[in-house]
Structures are given as structure tokens and as C-alpha cells.
CHARMM internal coordinates of N, CA and C (Angstrom, degrees):
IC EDIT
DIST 1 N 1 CA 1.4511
DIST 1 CA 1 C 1.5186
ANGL 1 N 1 CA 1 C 110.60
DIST 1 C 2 N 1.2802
ANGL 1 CA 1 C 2 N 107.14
DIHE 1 N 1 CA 1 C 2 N 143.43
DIST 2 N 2 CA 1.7702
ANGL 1 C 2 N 2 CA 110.78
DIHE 1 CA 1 C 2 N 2 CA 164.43
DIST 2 CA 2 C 1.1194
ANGL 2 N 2 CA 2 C 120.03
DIHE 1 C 2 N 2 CA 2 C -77.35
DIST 2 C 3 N 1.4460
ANGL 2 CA 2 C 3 N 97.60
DIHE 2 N 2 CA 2 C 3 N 172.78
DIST 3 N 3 CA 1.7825
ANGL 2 C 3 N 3 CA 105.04
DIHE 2 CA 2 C 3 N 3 CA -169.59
DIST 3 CA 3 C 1.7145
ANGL 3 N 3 CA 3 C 111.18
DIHE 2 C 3 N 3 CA 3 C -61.70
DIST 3 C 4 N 1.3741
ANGL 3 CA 3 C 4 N 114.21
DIHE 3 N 3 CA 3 C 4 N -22.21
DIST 4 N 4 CA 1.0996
ANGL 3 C 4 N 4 CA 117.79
DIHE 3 CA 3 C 4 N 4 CA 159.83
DIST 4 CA 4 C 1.1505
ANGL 4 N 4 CA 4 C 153.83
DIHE 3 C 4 N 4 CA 4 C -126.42
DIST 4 C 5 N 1.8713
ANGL 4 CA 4 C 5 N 93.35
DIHE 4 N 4 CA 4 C 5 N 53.15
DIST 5 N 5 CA 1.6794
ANGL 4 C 5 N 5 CA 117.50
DIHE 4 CA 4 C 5 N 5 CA 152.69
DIST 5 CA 5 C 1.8945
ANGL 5 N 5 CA 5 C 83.19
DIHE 4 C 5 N 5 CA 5 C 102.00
DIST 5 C 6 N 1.3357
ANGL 5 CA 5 C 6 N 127.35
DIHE 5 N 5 CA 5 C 6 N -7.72
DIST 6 N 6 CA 1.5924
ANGL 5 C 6 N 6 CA 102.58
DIHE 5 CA 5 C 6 N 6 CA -169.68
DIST 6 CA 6 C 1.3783
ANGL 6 N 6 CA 6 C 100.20
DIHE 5 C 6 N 6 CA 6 C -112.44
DIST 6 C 7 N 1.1287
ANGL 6 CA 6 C 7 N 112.32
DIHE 6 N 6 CA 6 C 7 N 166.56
DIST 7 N 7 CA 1.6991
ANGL 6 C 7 N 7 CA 137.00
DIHE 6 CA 6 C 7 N 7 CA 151.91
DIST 7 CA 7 C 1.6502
ANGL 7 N 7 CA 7 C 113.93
DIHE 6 C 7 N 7 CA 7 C -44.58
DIST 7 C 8 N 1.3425
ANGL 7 CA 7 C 8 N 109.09
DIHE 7 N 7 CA 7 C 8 N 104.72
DIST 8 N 8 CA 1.4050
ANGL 7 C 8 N 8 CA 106.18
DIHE 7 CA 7 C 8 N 8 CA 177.88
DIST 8 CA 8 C 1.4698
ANGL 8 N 8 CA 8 C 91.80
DIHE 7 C 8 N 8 CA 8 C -77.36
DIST 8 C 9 N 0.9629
ANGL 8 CA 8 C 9 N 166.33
DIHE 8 N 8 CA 8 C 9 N 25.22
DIST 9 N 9 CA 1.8196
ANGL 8 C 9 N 9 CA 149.17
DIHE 8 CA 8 C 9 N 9 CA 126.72
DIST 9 CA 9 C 0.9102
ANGL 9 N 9 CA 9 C 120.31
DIHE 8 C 9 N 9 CA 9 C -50.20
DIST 9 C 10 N 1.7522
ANGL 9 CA 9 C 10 N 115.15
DIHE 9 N 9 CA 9 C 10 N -28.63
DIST 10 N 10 CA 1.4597
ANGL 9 C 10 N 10 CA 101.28
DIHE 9 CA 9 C 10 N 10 CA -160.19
DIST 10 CA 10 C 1.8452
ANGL 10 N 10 CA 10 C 91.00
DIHE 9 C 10 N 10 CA 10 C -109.48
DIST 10 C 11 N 1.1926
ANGL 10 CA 10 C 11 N 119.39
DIHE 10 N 10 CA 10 C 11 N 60.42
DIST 11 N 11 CA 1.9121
ANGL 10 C 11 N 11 CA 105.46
DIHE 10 CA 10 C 11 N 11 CA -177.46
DIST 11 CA 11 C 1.3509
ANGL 11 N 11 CA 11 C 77.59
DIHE 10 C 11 N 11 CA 11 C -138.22
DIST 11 C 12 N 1.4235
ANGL 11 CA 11 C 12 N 138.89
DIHE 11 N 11 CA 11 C 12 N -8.03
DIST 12 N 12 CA 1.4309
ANGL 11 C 12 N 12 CA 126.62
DIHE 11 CA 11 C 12 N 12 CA 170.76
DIST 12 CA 12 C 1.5626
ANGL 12 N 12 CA 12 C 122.41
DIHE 11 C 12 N 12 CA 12 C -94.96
DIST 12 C 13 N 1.3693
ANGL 12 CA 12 C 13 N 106.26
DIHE 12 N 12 CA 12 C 13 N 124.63
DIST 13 N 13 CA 1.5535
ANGL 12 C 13 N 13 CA 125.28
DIHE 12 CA 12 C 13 N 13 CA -167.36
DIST 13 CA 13 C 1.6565
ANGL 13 N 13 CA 13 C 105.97
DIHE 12 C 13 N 13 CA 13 C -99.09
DIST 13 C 14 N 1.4807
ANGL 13 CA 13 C 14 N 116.34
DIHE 13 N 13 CA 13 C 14 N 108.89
DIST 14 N 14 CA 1.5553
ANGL 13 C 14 N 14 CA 115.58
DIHE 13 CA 13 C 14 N 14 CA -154.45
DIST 14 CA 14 C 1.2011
ANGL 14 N 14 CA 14 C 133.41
DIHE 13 C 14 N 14 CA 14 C 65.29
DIST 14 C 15 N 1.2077
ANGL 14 CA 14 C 15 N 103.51
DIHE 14 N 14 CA 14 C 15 N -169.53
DIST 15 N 15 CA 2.0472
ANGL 14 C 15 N 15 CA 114.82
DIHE 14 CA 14 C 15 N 15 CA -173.93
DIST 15 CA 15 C 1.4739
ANGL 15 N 15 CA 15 C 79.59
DIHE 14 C 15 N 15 CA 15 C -92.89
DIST 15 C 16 N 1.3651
ANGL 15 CA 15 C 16 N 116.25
DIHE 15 N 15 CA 15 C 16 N 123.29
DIST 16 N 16 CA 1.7218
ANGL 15 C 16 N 16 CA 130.87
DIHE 15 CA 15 C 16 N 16 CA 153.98
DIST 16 CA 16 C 1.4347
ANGL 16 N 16 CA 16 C 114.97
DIHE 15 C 16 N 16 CA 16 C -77.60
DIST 16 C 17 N 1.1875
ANGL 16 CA 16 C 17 N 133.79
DIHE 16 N 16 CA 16 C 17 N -30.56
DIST 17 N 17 CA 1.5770
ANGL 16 C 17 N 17 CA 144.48
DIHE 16 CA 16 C 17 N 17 CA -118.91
DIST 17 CA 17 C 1.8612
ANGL 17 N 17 CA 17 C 74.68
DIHE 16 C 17 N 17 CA 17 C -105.15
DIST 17 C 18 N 1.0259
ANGL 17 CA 17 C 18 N 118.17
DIHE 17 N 17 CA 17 C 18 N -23.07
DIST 18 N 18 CA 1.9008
ANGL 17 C 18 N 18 CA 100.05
DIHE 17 CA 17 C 18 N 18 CA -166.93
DIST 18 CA 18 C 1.0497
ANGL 18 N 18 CA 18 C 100.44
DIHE 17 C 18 N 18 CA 18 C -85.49
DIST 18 C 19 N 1.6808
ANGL 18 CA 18 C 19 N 130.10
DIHE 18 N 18 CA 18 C 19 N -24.12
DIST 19 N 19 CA 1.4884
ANGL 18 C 19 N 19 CA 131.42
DIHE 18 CA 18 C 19 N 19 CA 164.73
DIST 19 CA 19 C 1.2954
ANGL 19 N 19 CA 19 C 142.70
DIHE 18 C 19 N 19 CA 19 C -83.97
DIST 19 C 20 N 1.1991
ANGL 19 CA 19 C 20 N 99.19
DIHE 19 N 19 CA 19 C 20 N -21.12
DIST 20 N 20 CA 1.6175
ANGL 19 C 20 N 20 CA 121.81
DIHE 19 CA 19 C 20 N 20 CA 175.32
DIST 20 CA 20 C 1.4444
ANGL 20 N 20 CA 20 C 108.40
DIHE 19 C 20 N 20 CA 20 C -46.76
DIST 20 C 21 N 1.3101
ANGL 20 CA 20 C 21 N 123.61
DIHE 20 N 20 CA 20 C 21 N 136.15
DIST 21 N 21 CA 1.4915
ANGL 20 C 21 N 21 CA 141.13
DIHE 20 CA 20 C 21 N 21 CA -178.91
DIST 21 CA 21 C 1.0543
ANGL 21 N 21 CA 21 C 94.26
DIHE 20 C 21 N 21 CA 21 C -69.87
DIST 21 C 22 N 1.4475
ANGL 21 CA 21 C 22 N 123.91
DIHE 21 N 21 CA 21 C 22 N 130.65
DIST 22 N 22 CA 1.5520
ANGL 21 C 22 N 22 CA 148.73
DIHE 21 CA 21 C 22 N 22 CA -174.37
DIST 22 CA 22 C 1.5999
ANGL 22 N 22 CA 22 C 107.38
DIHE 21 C 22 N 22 CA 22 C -61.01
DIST 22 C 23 N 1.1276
ANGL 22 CA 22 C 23 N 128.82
DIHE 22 N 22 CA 22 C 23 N -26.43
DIST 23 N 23 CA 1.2015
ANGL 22 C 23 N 23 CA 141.06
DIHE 22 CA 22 C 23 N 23 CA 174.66
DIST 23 CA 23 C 1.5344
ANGL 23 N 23 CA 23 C 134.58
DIHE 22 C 23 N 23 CA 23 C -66.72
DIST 23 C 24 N 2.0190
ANGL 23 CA 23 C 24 N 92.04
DIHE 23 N 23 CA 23 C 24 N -54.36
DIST 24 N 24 CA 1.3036
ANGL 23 C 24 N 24 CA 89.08
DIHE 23 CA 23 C 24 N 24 CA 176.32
DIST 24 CA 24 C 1.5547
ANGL 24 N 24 CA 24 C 149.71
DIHE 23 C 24 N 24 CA 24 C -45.91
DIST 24 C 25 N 1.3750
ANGL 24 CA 24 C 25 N 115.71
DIHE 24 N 24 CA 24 C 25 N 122.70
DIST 25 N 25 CA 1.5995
ANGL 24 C 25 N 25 CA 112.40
DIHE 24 CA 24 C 25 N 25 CA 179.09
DIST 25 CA 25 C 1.9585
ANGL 25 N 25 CA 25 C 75.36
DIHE 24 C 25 N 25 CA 25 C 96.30
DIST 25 C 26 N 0.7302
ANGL 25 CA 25 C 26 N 141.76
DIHE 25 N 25 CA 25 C 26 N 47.94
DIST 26 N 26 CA 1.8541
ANGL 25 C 26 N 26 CA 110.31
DIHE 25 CA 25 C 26 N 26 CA 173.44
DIST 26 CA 26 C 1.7364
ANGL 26 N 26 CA 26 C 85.15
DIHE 25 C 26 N 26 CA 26 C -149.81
DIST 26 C 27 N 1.6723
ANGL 26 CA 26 C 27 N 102.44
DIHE 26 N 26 CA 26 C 27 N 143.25
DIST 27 N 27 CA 1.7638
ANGL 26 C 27 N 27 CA 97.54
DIHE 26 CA 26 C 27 N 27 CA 160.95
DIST 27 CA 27 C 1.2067
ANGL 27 N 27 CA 27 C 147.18
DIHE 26 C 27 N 27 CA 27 C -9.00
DIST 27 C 28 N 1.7830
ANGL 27 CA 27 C 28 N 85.24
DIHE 27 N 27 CA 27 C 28 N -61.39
DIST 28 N 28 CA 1.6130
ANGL 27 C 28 N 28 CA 104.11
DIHE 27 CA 27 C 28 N 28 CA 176.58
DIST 28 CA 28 C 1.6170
ANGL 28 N 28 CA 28 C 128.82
DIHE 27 C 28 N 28 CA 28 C -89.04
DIST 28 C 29 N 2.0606
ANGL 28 CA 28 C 29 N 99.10
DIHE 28 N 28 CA 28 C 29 N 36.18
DIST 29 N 29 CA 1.2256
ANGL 28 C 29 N 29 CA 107.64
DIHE 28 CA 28 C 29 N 29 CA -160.55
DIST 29 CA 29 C 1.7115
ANGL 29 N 29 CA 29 C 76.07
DIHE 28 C 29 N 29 CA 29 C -107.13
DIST 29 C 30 N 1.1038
ANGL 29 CA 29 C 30 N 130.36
DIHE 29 N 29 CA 29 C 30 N 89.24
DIST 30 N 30 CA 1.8131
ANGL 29 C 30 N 30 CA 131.23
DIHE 29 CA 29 C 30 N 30 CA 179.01
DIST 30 CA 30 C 1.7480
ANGL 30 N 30 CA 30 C 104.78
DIHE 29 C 30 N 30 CA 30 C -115.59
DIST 30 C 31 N 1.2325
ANGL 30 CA 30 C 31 N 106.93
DIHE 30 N 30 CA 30 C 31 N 166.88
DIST 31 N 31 CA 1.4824
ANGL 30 C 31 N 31 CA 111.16
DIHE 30 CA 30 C 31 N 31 CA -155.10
DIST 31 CA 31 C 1.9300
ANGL 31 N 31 CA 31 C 99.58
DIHE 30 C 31 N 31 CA 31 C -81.91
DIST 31 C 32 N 1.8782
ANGL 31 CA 31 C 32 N 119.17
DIHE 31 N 31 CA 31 C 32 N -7.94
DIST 32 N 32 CA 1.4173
ANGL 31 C 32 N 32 CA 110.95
DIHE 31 CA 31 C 32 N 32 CA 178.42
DIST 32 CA 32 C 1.3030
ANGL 32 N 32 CA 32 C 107.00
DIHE 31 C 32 N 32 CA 32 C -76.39
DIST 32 C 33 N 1.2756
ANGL 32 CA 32 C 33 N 115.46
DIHE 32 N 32 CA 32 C 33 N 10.93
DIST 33 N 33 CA 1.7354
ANGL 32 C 33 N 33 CA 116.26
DIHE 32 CA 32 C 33 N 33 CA -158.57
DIST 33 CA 33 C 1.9352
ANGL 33 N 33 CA 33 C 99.14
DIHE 32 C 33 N 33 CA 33 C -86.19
DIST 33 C 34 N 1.4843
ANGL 33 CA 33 C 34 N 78.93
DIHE 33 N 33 CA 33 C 34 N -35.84
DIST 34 N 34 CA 1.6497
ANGL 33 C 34 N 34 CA 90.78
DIHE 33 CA 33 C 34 N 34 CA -174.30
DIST 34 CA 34 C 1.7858
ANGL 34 N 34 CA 34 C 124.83
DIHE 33 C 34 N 34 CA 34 C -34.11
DIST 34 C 35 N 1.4101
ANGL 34 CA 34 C 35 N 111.30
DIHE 34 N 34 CA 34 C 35 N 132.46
DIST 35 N 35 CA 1.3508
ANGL 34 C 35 N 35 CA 110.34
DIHE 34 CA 34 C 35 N 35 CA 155.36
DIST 35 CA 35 C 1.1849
ANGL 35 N 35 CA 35 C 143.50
DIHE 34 C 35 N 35 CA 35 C -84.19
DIST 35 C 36 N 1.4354
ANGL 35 CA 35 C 36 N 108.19
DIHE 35 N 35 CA 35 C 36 N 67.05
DIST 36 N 36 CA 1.8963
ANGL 35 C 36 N 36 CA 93.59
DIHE 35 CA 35 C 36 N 36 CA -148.86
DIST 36 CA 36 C 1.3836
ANGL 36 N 36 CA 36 C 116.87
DIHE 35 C 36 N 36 CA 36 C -77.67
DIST 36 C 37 N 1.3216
ANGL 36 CA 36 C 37 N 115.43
DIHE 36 N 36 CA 36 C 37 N -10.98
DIST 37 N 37 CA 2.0190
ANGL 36 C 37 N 37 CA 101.02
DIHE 36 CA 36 C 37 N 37 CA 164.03
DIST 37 CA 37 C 1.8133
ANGL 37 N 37 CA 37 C 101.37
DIHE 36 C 37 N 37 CA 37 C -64.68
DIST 37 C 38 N 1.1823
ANGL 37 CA 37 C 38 N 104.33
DIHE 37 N 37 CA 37 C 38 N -39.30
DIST 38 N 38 CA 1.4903
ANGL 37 C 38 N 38 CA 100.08
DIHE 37 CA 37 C 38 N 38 CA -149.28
DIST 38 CA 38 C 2.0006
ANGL 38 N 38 CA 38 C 91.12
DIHE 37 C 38 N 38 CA 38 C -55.56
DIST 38 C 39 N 1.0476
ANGL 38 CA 38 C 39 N 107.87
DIHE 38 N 38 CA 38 C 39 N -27.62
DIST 39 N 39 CA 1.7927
ANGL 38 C 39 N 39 CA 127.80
DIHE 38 CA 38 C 39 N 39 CA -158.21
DIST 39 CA 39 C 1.1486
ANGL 39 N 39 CA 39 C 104.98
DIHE 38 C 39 N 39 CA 39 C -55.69
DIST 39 C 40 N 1.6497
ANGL 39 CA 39 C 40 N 105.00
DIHE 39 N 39 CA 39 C 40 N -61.60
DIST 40 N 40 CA 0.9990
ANGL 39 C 40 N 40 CA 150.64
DIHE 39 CA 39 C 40 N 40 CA -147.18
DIST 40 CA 40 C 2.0772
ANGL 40 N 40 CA 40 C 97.96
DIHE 39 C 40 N 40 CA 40 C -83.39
DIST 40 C 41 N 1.3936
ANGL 40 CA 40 C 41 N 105.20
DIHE 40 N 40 CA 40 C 41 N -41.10
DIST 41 N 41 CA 1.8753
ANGL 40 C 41 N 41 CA 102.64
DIHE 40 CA 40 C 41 N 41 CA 162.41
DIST 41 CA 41 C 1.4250
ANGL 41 N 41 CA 41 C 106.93
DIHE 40 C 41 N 41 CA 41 C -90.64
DIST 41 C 42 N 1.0428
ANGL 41 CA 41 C 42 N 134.18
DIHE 41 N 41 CA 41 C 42 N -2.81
DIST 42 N 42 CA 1.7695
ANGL 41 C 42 N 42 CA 131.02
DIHE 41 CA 41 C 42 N 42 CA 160.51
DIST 42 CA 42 C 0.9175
ANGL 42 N 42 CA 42 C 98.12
DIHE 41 C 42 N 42 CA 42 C -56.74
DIST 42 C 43 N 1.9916
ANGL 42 CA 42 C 43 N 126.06
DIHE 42 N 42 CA 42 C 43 N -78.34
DIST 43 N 43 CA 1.3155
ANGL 42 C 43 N 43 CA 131.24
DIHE 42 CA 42 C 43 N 43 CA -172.99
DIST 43 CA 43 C 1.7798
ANGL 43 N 43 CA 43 C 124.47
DIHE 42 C 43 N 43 CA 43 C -47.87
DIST 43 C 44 N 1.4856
ANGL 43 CA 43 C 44 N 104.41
DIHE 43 N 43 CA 43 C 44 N -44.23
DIST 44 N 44 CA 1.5274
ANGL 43 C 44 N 44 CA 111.41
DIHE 43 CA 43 C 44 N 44 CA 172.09
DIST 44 CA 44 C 1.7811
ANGL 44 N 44 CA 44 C 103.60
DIHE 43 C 44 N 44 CA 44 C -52.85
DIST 44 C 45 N 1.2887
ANGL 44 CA 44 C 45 N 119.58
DIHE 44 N 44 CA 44 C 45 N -62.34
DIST 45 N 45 CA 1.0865
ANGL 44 C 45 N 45 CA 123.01
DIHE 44 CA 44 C 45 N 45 CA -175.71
DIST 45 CA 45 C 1.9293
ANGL 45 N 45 CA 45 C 106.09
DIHE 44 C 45 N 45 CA 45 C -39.85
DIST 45 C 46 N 1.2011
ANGL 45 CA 45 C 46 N 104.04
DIHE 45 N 45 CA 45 C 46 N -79.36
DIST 46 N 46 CA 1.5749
ANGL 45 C 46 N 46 CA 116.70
DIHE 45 CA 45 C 46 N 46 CA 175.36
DIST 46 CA 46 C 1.7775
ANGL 46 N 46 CA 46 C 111.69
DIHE 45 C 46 N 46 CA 46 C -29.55
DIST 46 C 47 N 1.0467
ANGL 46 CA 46 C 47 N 105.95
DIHE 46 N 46 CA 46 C 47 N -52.25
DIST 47 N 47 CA 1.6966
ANGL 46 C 47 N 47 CA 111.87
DIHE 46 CA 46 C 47 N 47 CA -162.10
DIST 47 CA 47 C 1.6715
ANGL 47 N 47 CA 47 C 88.86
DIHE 46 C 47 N 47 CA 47 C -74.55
DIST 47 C 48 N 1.4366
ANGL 47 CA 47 C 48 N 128.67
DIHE 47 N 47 CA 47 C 48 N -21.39
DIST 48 N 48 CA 1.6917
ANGL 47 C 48 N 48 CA 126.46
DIHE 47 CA 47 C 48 N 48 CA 172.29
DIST 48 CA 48 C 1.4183
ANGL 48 N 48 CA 48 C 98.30
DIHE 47 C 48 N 48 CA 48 C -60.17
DIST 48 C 49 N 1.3174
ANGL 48 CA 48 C 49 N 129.01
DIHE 48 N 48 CA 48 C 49 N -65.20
DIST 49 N 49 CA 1.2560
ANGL 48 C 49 N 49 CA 141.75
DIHE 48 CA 48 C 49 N 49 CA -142.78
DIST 49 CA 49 C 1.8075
ANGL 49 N 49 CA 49 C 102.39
DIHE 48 C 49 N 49 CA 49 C -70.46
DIST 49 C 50 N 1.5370
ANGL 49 CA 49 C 50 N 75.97
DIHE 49 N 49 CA 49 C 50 N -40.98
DIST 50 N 50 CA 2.1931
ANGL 49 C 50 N 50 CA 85.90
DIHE 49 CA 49 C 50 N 50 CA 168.52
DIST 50 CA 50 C 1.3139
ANGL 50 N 50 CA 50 C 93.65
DIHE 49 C 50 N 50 CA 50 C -48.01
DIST 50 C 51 N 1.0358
ANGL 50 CA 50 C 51 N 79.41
DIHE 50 N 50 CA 50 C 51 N -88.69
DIST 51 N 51 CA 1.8151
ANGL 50 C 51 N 51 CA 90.50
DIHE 50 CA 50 C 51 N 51 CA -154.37
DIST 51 CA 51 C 1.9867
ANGL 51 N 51 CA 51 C 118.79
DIHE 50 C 51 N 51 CA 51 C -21.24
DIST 51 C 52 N 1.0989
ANGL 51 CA 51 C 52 N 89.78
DIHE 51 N 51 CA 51 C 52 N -63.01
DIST 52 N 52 CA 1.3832
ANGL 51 C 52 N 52 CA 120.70
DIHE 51 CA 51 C 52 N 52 CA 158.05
DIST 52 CA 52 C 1.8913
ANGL 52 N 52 CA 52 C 124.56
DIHE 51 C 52 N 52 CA 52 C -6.11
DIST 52 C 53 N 1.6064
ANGL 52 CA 52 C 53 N 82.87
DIHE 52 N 52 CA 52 C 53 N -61.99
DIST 53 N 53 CA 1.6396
ANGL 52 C 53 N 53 CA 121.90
DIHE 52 CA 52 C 53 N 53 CA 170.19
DIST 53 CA 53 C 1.3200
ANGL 53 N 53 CA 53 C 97.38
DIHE 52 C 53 N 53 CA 53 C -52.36
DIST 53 C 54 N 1.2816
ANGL 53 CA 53 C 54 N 114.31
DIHE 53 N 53 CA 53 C 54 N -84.46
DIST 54 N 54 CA 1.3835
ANGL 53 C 54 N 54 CA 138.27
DIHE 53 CA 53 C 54 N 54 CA -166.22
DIST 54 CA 54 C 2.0365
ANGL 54 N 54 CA 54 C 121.66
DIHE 53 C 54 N 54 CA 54 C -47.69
DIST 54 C 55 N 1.3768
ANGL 54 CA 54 C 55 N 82.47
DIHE 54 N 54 CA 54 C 55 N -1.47
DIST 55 N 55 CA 1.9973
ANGL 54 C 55 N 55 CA 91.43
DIHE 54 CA 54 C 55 N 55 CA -164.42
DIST 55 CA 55 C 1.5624
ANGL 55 N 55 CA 55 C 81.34
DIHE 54 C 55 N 55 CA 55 C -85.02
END
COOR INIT
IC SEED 1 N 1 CA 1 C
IC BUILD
């Protein structure tokens, strides 16, 4: 159970596993791996959609 009382099985929407970064959880999952522009327009994107919400 999760921290809040549910089934972490059911918070996943589709097969993830074909997208998942080859890295994660693995050795060669180290912090130079990072994309940080790419990160960095995830978050820009997201903080639009906030806002967005909120109008």
C-alpha cells in the first residue's frame, strides 16, 4: 500500500516500461546523464498549464 492508503498499481496510466529512460534505477543512472534544458521546458510547460488552471 501507499503512503496514502492506495495501490501503487493502480496510479499508472498504460505500459510505461517502453518509455522509461534506460538508466533509471541502474549504475549508470548518475546526475551527468541529466537533460537539464529538456527539464527545464517540462517544468516551463507545467507551470503554463498551472497557471492556466487557476485563471
Amino acid at each position: 500500500m501507499g503512503s496514502c492508503g492506495t495501490d501503487a498499481r493502480f496510479r499508472s496510466i498504460g505500459k510505461q516500461t517502453d518509455f522509461r529512460y534506460p538508466h533509471y534505477h541502474e549504475p549508470t543512472d548518475t546526475a551527468d546523464r541529466i537533460d537539464f534544458d529538456r527539464t527545464a521546458r517540462v517544468v516551463r510547460g507545467l507551470e503554463q498549464v498551472i497557471i492556466d488552471l487557476v485563471k
